[in-house]
N, C-alpha and C positions, 0 to 999 in steps of 0.2 A: 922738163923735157931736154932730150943732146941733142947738141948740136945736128945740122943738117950734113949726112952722108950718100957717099955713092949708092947702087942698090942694082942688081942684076935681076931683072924678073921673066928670063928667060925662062925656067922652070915653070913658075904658073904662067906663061905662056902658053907653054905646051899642055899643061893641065885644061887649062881653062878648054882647049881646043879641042882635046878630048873628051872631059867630062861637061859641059854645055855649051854642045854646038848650036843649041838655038839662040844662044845671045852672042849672034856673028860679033858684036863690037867688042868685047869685052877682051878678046887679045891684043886688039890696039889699045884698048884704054889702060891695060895692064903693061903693054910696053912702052908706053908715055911711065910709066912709074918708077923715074929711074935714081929718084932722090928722098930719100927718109928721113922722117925724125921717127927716134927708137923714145916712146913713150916709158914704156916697162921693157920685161923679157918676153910678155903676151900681145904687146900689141904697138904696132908701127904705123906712122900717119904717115903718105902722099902728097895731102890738103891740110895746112892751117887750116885745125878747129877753132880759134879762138871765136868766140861770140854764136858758134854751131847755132844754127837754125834762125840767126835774128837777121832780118833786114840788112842786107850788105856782106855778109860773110862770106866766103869762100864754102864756108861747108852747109851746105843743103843736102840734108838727107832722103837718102827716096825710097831705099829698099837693101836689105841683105841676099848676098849667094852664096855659096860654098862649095869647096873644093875639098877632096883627099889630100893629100902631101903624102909623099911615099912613106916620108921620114918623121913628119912634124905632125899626120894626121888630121884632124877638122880644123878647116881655116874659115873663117866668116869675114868675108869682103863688106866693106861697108859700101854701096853705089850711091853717089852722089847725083842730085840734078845734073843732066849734059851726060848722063854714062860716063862720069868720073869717078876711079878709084879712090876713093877718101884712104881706107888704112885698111889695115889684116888683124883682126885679134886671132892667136895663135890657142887653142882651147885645152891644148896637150900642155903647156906652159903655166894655165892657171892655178 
């Protein structure tokens, strides 16, 4: 994994707000997402997965969403316990 970088998620912001306005949280949980690790070219973490799912970790998985991207197409949000964005796998990439 690289290093941890900036990350603007002003765009799915505005996505998320349009395509599922029934999960009112999910523009604040995505504008809290303003620091990445670039895993691949398909998929970018939020949340240290290390130790995913065991007792203590940061990442607790609960469920996937998705959004269009105008330009990148099917994005699959990983939500975390707490309505945290864990990462993006980009699906156009794979």
């Amino acid at each position: 994994m690289s290093k941890l970088q900036s990350y603007d998620p002003s765009l799915l912001v505005k996505l998320a707000k349009r395509q599922l306005p029934e999960e009112k949280w999910l523009p604040a949980a995505l504008a809290a997402c303003t620091k990445v690790l670039r895993e691949t070219a398909a998929y970018i973490y939020f949340v240290n997965s290390a130790g995913a799912n065991q007792p203590g970790s940061a990442w607790q998985f609960q469920r996937n969403l998705f959004l269009r991207h105008p330009t990148e197409g099917l994005l699959v949000l990983d939500i975390l316990d707490g309505n945290r964005v864990g990462g993006i796998e980009f699906l156009a990439r794979l």
